[in-house]
Every structure is written in C-alpha cells, then in structure tokens.
N, C-alpha and C positions, 0 to 999 in steps of 0.2 A: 726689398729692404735688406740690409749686410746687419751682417752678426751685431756690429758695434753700437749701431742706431735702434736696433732692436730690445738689446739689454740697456741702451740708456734711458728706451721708454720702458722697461721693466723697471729699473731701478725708481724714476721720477714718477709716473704717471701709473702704473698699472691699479692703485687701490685709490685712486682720485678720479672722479668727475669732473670737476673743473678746478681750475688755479693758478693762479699768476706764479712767474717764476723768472730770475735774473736773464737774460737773454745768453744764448751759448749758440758754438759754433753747429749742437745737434738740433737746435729749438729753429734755428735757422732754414735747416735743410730740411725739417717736418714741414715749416710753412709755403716753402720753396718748391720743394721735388712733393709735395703728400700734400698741400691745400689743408695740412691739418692748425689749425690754431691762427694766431696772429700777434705780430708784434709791436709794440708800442712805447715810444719813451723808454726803450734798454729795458723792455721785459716781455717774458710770451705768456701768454693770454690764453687758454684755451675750455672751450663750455661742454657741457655735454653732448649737443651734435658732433661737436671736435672729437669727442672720445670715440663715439660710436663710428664715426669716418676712420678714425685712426684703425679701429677693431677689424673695420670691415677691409681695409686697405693690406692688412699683415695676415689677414684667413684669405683672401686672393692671390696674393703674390707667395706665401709660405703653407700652402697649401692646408687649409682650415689649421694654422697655428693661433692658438690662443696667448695671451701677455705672460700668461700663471707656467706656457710651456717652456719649454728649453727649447734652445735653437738647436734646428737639425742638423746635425757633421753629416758634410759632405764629403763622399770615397772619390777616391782617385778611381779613374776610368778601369784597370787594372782589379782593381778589389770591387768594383760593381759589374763587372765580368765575373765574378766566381757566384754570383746568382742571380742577375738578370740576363734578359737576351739586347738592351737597347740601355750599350756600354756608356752610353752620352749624358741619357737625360738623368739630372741632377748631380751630377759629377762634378769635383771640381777642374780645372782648366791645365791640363798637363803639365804648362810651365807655372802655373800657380807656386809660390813662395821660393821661386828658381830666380836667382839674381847674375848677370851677367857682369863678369870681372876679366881685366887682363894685366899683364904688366907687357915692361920692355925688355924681359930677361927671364923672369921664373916668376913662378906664383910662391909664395911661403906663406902655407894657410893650416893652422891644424897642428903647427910642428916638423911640416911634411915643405920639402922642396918638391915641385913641378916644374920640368924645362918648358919653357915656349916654343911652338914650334916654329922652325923658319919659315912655314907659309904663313903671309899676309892673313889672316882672320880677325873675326870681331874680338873674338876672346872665348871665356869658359863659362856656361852657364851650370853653376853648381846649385846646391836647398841651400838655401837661406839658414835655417835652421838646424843645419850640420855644423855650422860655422863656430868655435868656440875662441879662437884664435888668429890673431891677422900677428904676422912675423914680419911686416913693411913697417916702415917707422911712418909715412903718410898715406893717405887713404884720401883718395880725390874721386867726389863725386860728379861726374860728368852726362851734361844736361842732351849732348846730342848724340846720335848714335854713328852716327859720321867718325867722331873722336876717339873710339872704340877700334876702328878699322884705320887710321892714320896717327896711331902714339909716335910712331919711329918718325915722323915725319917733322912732329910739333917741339918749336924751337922753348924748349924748355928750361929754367935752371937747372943747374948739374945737381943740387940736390934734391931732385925730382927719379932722377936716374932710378933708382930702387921704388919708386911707387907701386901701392894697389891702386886701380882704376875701377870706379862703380858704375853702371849706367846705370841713372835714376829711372827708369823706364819710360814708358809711352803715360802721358797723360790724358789723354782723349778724355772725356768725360766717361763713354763707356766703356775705356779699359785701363782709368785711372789704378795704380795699384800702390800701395804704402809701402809694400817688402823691402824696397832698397832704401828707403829715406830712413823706416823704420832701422833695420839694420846698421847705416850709416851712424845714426846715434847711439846706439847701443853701446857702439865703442872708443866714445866721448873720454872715455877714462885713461883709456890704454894706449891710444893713435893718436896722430894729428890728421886733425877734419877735414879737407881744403874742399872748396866748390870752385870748379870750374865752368861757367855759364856764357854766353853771348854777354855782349859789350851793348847792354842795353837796359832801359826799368826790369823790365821782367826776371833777366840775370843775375843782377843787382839784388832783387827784390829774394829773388830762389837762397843767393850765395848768403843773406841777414837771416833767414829764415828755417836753413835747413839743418841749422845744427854745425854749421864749418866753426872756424875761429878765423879761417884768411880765404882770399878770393885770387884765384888764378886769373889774371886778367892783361892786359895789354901794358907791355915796361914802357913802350912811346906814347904818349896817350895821342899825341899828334898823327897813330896810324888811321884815325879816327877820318881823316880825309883824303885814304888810298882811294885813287881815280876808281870809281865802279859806274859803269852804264845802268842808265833807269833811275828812276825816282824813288828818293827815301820813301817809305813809308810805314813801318813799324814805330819809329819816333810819334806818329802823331796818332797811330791805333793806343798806344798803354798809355790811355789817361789815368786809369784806377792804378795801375802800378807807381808814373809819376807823384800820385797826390801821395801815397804810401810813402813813398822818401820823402815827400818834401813836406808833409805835417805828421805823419805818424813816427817812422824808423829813428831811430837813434845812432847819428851817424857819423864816424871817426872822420878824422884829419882828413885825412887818405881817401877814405870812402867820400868823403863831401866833396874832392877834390875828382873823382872820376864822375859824379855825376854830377858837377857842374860841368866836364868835358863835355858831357853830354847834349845839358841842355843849352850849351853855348853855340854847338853846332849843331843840334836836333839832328844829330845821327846815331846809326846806331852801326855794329858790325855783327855778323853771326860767327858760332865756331868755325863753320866752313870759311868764311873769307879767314880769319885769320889760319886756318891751314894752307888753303889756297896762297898766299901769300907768303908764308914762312914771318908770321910776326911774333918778335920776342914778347915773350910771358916774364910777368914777375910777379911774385908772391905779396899783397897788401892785407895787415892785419884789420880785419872787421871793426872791432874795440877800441880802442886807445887805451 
C-alpha cells in the first residue's frame, strides 16, 4: 500500500469501526486492489471485518505498521548502503522522482542553459524535485517514449521550436508513477501545458485530463486514413475512454471536432505513425 492510500485511511477511517462515506477515487481502490469495504449508490460502506481486513492487510505489506504509525521513508540504495549489507530491500527505486526531459536546442531549467548534444538521445533524466524553474515558454507532455528519441524529426509548428518536452512515464499498473504528471501541474501558473498523445480515446482522454490547456495533435485530421497494413483495433478496445468523451468530458469546438474524426472513421493513429509519416502537428485549444 503507497504512502498516499495509507494516510487517506489515517485520515478517514483509523478511529472508526464502521461507516458510510461519499465514494472517492481512494475508497475505490480499497474495494478494488484490498477487498476492503464496499460500494453502493455513490458511497463506501465499510463494517468491522472491513476494518480488521484492512488492519491486517497494512501489518503484511508495511511490515507490522499500525493506522496510529507514520509511514516508513524509504533511503535511496546509496544511504541504505552506509548500514545495511542488502542495499535493495526496502529502498526506493533509483530512478524514483527522476523525470525525463529534452528539448531541440538546450535545456533552460533552474536559470541555467544546457546545450543538447548532437548525438541522437532520449534526453535528460534529472529529480523532479530540483526542479524550481522551467526558462521554455511551453512545456509538452509526451505520452510515448518513441517521441523523446525523434523531436528533430516531428513536423511541428515553429513556435514549438524552443519547447520543454516531458515523458509522462511508463504506466503499467506496476510501475505506474505520478512524478511527471505531478510535476507537469505544478507549473500551470508559469508555462504553457500542451499534451501531446496518440490520435485516439485514450489521447484525447490523457490531453483533458492532465492538466494541458491545448492538445498537440494532427493539422489534417484527414491523415486519419494514411494507407497502414492490418486491422484497426485500438478504436474498438477503448470503450471506457469512448463513453468518457461522449457522456462525461466537456468538450470544445475543436476537441468535439477531432473526436468526431474519430468516431466517423473508428481509427485511430499512434505517436509512431505519425513520426513515421512526417504528419503536420497543430496546436487545438481543450476550452473554448
């Protein structure tokens, strides 16, 4: 169980036995990933075996931690080296809070100019939390990691030229990680946001969601039926992201106009084909 989920059952639940409470996105993932509780009619439910599952569930995985403890800080492999012999176990993950960034010319991060080098690379994995300052005027979070290693390549507008580039990182379930999303918002105030994602629900769905104000996406929307061998089939896997635009999201001009592109021709295109291809990019504002 991660720090977050922990302290939100400290905060709600630790001096409670049982008790109904509005449904959230942490009350979810107890019932879900912990069998603790249950949800009903937009609220979760939970009785005293729930408590006592829950008890037993956080003394197994956080090694006999009780609700009343503090969560344990994890050392970098480095500082559990200077008094263990078995540098790994409970350590955090080397690249943990490390975010990978590049541009097409220098990095200006800090106050500080960085030249790029002229070898082809993904970019620059710096801490996250070094970070007090971005000197780019947009800051483009990018969904594959293909596009990290192909900027110079991607037919972009010219006032993209000066961008930061973020990889949002790997989302696997097991090595989902927040740092770069989290990051990305952090400097909502000072930058402009963009997401750049595949030309599909999911994309769509990441670019409304992640904190952008505009989505980097396809200027022809007619590139939408460049010749590819095989059969679509990402269009007909994201039912759950479809139904999200089409009853829940709130969705501009613009934006209702690429995902009707979509669903008029149930295709979809990824970052790689449009690198592959050299397809013009144009900037559409999320809002109206």
């Amino acid at each position: 169980m991660n720090k977050k989920l922990f302290e939100y059952c400290q905060r709600h639940l630790r001096l409670l036995d049982h008790g109904r409470f509005k449904e959230s996105a942490s009350f979810r993932r107890l019932v879900e990933d912990y069998n603790v509780g249950c949800i009903k009619h937009g609220f979760f439910y939970f009785e005293a075996e729930d408590k006592l599952h829950l008890l037993n569930v956080i003394k197994q995985q956080l090694n006999g931690l009780r609700l009343s403890d503090a969560y344990p800080q994890k050392l970098s492999r480095v500082k559990k080296a200077q008094h263990y012999r078995n540098e790994k176990q409970g350590a955090i993950k080397v690249s943990e809070n490390f975010v990978l960034v590049n541009s097409l010319h220098s990095l200006c991060l800090n106050q500080q100019t960085t030249n790029i080098s002229a070898l082809n690379g993904l970019g620059h994995f710096i801490h996250a939390l070094d970070l007090k300052t971005v000197e780019h005027q947009q800051i483009i979070l990018v969904e594959n990691l293909a596009v990290m290693a192909n900027l110079a390549t991607l037919n972009i507008p010219q006032e993209l030229q000066a961008a930061l580039w973020l990889y949002r990182g790997d989302t696997e379930k097991h090595k989902q990680t927040a740092t770069a999303a989290t990051l990305f918002r952090s400097f909502q105030k000072t930058n402009q946001l963009i997401c750049f994602s595949d030309f599909d629900p999911a994309g769509l769905q990441t670019a409304l969601t992640c904190g952008a104000t505009q989505w980097l996406t396809l200027a022809q929307t007619s590139d939408i039926n460049i010749i590819l061998a095989g059969h679509e089939q990402e269009w007909f896997k994201q039912v759950g992201e479809k139904n999200y635009l089409a009853n829940t999201a709130q969705l501009s001009a613009h934006i209702s106009a690429l995902f009707a592109t979509m669903n008029n021709n149930q295709k979809t295109l990824k970052q790689e084909h449009i690198i592959a291809h050299a397809l013009s990019l144009k900037l559409y504002p999320l809002s109206d």
